[in-house]
Biopython code that builds the backbone (N, CA, C, O; Angstrom):
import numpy as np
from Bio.PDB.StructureBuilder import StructureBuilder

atoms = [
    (1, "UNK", "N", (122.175, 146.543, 108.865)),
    (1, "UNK", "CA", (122.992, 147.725, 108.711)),
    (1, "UNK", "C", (123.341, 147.913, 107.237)),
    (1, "UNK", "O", (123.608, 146.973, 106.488)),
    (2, "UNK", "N", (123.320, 149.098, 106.905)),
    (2, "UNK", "CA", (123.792, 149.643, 105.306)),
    (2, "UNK", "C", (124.832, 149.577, 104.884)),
    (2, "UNK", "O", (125.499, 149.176, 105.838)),
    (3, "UNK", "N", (125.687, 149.743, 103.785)),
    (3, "UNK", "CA", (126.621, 149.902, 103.747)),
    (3, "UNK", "C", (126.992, 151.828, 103.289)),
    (3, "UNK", "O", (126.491, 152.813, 102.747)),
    (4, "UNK", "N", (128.494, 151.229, 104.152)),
    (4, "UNK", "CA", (128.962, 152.587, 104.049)),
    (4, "UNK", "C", (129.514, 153.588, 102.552)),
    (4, "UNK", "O", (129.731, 153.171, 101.414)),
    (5, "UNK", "N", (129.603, 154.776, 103.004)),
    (5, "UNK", "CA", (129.632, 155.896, 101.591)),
    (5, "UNK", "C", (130.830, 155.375, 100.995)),
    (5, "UNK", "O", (131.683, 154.746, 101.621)),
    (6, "UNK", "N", (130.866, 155.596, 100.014)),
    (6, "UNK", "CA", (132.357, 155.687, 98.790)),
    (6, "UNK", "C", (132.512, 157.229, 98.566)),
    (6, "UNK", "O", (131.654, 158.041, 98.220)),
    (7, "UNK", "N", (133.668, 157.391, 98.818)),
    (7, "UNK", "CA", (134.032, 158.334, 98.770)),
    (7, "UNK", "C", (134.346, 158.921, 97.173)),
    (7, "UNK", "O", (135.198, 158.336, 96.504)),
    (8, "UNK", "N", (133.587, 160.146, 96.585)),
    (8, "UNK", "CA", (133.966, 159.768, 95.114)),
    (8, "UNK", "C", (135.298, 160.737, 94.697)),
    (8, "UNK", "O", (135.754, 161.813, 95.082)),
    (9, "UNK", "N", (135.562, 159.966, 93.933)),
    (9, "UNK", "CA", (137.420, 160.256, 93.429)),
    (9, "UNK", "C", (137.523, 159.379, 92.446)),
    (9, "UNK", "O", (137.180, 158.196, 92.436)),
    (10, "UNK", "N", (138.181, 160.240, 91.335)),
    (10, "UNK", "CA", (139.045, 159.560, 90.412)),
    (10, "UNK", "C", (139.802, 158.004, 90.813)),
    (10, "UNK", "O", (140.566, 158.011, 91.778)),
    (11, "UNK", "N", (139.663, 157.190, 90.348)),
    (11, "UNK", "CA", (140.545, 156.091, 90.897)),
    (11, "UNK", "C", (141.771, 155.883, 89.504)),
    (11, "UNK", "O", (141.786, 155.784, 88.277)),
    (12, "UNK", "N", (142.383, 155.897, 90.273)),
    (12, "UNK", "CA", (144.057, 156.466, 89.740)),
    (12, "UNK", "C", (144.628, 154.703, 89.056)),
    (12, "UNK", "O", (145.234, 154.548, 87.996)),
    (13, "UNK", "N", (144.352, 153.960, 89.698)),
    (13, "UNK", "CA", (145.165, 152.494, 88.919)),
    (13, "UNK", "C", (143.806, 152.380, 87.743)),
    (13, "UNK", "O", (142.585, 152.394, 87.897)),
    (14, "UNK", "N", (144.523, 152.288, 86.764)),
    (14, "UNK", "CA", (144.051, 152.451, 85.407)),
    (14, "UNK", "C", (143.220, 150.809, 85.080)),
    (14, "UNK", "O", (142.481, 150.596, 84.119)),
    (15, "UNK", "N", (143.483, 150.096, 85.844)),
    (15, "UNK", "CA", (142.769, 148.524, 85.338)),
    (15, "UNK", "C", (141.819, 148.324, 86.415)),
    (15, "UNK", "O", (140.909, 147.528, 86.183)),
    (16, "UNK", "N", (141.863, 149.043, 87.850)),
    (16, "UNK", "CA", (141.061, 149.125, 88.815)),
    (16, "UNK", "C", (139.692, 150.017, 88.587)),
    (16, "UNK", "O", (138.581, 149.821, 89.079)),
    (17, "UNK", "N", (140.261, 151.397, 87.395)),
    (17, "UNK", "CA", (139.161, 151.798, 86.849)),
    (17, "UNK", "C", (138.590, 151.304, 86.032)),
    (17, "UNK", "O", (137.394, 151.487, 86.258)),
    (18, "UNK", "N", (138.766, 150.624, 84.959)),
    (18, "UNK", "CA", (138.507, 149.856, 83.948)),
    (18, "UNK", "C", (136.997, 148.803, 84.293)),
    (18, "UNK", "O", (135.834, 148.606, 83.940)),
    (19, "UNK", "N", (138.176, 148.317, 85.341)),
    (19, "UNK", "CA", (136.592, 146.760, 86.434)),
    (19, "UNK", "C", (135.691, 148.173, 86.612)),
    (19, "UNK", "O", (135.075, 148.371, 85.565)),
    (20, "UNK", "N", (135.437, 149.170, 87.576)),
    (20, "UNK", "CA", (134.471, 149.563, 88.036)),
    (20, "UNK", "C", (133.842, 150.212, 87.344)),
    (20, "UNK", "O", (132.676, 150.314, 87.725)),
    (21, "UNK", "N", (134.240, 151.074, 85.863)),
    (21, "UNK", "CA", (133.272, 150.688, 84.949)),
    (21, "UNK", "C", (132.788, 150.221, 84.165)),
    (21, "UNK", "O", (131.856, 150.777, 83.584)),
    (22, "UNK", "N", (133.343, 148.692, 83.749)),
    (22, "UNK", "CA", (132.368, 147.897, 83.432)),
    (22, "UNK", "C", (130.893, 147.244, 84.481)),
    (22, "UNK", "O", (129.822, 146.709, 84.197)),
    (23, "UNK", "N", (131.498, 147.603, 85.615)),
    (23, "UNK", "CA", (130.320, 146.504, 86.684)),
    (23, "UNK", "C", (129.620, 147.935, 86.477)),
    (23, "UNK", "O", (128.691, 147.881, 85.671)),
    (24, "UNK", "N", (129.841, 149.091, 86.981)),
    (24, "UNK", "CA", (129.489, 149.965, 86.992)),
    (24, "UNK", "C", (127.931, 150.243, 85.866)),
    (24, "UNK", "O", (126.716, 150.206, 86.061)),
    (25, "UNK", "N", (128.789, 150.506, 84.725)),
    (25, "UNK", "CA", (128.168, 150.042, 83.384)),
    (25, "UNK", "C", (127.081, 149.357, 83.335)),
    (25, "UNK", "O", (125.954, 149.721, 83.001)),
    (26, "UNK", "N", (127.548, 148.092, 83.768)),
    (26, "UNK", "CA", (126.301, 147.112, 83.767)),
    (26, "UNK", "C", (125.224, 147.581, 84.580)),
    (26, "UNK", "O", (124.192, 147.878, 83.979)),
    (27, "UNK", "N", (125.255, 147.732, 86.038)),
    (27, "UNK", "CA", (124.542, 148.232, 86.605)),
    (27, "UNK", "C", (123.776, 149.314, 86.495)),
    (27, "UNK", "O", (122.783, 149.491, 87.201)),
    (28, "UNK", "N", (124.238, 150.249, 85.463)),
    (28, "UNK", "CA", (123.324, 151.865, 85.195)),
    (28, "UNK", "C", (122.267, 151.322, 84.188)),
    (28, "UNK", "O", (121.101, 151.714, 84.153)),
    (29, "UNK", "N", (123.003, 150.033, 83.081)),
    (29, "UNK", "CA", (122.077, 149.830, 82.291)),
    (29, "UNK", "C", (120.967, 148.811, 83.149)),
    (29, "UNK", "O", (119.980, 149.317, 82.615)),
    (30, "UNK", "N", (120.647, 148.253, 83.639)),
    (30, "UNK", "CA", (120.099, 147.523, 84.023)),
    (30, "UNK", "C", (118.941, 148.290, 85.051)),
    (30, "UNK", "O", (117.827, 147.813, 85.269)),
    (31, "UNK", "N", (119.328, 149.267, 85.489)),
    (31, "UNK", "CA", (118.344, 149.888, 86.291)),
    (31, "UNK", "C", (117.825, 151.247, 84.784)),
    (31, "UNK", "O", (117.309, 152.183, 85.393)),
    (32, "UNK", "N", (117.819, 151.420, 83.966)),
    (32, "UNK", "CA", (117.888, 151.803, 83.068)),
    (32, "UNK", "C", (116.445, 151.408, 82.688)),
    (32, "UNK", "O", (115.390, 152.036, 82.783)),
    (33, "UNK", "N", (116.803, 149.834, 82.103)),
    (33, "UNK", "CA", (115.528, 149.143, 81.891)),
    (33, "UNK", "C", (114.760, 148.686, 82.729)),
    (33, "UNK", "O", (113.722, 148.110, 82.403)),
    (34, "UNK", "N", (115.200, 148.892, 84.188)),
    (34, "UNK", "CA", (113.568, 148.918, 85.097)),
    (34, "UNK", "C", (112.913, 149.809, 84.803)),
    (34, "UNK", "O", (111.810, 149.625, 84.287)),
    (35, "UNK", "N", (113.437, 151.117, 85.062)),
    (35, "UNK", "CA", (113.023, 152.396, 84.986)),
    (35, "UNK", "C", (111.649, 152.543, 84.130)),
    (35, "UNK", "O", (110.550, 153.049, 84.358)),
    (36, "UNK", "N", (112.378, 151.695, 82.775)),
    (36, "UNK", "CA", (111.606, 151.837, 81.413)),
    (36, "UNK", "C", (110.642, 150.740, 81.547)),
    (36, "UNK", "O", (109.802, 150.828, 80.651)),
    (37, "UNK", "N", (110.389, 149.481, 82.524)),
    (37, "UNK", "CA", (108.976, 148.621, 82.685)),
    (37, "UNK", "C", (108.865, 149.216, 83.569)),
    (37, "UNK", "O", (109.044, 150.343, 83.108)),
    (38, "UNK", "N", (108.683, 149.340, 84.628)),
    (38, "UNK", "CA", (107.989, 149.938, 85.428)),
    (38, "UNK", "C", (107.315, 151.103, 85.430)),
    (38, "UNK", "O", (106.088, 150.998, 85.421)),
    (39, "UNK", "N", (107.707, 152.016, 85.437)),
    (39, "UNK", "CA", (107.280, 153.781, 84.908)),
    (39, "UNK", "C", (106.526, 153.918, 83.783)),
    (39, "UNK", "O", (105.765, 154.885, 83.825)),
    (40, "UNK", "N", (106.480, 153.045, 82.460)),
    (40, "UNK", "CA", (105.706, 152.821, 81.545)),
    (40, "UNK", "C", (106.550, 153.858, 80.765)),
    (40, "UNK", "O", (105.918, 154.794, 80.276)),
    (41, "UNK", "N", (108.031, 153.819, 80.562)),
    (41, "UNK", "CA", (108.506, 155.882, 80.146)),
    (41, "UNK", "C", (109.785, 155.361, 79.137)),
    (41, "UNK", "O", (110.342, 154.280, 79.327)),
    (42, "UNK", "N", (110.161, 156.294, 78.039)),
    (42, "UNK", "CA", (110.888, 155.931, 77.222)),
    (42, "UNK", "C", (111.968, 156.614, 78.127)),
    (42, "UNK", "O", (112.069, 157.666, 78.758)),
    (43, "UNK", "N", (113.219, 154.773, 77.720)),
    (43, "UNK", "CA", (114.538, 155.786, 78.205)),
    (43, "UNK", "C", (115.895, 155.495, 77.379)),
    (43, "UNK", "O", (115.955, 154.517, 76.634)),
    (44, "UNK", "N", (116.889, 156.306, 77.527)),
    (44, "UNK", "CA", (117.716, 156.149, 76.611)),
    (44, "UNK", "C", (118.922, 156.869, 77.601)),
    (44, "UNK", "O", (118.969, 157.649, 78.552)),
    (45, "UNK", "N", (119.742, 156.186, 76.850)),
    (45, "UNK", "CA", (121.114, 155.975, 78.167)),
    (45, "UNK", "C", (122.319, 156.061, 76.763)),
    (45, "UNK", "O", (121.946, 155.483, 75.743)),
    (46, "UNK", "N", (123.395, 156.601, 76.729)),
    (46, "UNK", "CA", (124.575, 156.712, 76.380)),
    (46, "UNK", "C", (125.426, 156.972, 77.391)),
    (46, "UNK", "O", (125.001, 157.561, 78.385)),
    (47, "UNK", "N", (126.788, 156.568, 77.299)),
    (47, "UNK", "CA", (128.009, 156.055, 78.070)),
    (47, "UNK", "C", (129.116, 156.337, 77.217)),
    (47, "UNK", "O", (129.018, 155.698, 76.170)),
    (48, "UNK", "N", (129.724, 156.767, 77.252)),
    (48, "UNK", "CA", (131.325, 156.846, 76.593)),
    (48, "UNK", "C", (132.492, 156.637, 77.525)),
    (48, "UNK", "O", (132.932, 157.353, 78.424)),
    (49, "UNK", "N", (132.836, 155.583, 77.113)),
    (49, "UNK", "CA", (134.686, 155.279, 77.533)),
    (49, "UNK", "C", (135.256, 156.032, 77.598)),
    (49, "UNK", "O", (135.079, 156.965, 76.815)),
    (50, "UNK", "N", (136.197, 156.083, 78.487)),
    (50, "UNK", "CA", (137.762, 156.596, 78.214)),
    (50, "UNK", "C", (138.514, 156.461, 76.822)),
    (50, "UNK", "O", (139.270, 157.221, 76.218)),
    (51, "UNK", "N", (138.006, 155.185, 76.546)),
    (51, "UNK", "CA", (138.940, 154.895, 75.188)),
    (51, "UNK", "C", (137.846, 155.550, 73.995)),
    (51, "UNK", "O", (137.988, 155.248, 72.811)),
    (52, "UNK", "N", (136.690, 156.525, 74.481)),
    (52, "UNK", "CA", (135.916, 156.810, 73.209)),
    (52, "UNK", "C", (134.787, 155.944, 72.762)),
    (52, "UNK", "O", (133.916, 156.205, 71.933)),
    (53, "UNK", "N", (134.990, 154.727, 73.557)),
    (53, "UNK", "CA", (133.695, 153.578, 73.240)),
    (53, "UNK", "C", (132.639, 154.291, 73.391)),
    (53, "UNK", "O", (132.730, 155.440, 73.824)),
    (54, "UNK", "N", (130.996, 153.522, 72.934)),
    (54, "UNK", "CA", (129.910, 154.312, 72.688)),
    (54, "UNK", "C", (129.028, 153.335, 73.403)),
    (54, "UNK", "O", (128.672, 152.504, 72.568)),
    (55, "UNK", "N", (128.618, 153.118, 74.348)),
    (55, "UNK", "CA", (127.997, 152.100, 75.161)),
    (55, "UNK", "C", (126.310, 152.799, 75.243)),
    (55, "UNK", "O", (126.044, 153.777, 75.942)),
    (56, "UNK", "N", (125.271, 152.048, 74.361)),
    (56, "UNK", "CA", (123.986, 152.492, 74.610)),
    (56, "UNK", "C", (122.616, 151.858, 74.777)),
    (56, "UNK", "O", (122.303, 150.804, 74.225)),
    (57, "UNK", "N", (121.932, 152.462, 75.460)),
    (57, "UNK", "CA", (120.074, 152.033, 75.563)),
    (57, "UNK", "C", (119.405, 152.684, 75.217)),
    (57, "UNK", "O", (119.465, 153.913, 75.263)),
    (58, "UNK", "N", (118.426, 151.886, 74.689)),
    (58, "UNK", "CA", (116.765, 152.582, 74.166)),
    (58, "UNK", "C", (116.030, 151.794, 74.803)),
    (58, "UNK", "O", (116.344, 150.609, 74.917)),
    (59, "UNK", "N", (114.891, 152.308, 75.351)),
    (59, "UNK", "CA", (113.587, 151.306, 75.665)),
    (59, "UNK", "C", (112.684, 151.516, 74.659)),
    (59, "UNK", "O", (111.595, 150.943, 74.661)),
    (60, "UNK", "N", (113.127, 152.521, 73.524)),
    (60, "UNK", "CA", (111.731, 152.993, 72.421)),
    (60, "UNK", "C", (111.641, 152.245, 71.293)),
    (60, "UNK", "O", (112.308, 152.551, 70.304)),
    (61, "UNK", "N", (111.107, 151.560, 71.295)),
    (61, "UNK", "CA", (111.143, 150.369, 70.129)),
    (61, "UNK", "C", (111.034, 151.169, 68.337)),
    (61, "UNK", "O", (110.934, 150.547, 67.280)),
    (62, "UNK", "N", (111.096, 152.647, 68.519)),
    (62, "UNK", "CA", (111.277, 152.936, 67.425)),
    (62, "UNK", "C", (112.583, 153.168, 67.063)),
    (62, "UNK", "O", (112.989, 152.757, 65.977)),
    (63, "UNK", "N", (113.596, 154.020, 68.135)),
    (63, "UNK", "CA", (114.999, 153.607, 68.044)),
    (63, "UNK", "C", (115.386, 152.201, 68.079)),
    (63, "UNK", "O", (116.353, 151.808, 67.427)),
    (64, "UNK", "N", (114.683, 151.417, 68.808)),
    (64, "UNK", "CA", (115.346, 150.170, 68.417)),
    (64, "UNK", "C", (115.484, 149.628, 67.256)),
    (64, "UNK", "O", (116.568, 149.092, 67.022)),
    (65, "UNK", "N", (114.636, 149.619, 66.418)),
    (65, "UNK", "CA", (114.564, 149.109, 64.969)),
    (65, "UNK", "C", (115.198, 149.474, 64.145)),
    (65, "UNK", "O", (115.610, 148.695, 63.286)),
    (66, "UNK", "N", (115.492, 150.797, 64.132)),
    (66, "UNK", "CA", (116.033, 151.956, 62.852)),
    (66, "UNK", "C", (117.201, 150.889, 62.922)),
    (66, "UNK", "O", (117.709, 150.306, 63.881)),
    (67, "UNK", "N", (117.460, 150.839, 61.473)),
    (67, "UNK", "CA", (119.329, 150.734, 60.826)),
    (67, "UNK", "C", (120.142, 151.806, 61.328)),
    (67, "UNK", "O", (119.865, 152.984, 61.100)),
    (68, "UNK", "N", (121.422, 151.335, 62.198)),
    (68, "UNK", "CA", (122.639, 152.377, 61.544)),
    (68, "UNK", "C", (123.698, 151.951, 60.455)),
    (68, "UNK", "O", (124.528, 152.765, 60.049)),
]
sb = StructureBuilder()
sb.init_structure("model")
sb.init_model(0)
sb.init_chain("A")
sb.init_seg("    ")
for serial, (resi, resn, name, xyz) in enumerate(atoms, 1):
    if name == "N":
        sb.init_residue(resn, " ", resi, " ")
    sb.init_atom(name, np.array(xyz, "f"), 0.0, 1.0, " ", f" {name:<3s}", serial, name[0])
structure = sb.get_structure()
C-alpha cells in the first residue's frame, strides 16, 4: 500500500518549516542529479530561503568550473 496525500499548506510553526525544507531540499537536489545521469541532460536547480539563502545545482561542467 502507498502512502497517503499531504495536503499542501503553508506550515505555520516556523522550525517545523525550517526541517521540511531542508529534507525537502535535499531531496529535490538529489533527484536533480539523477535526472542529469540518467537522461544524459544539463540541469540546474536554484532554491531560495526564506531567510534569502541561495541553495544551487549544475550538472554542466561548464558552470561548474567558472569562478564566482
Amino acid at each position: 500500500m502507498g502512502r497517503g496525500k499531504v495536503q499542501m499548506k503553508r506550515i505555520e510553526d516556523k522550525t517545523s518549516r525550517q526541517v521540511t525544507f531542508s529534507k525537502r531540499k535535499g531531496g529535490l537536489m538529489k533527484k536533480a542529479r539523477e535526472l542529469a545521469m540518467l537522461c544524459d541532460v544539463e540541469v540546474a536547480l536554484m532554491i531560495f530561503s526564506d531567510r534569502v539563502r541561495l541553495y544551487e545545482f549544475s550538472s554542466a561542467e561548464k558552470v561548474k568550473n567558472e569562478k564566482h
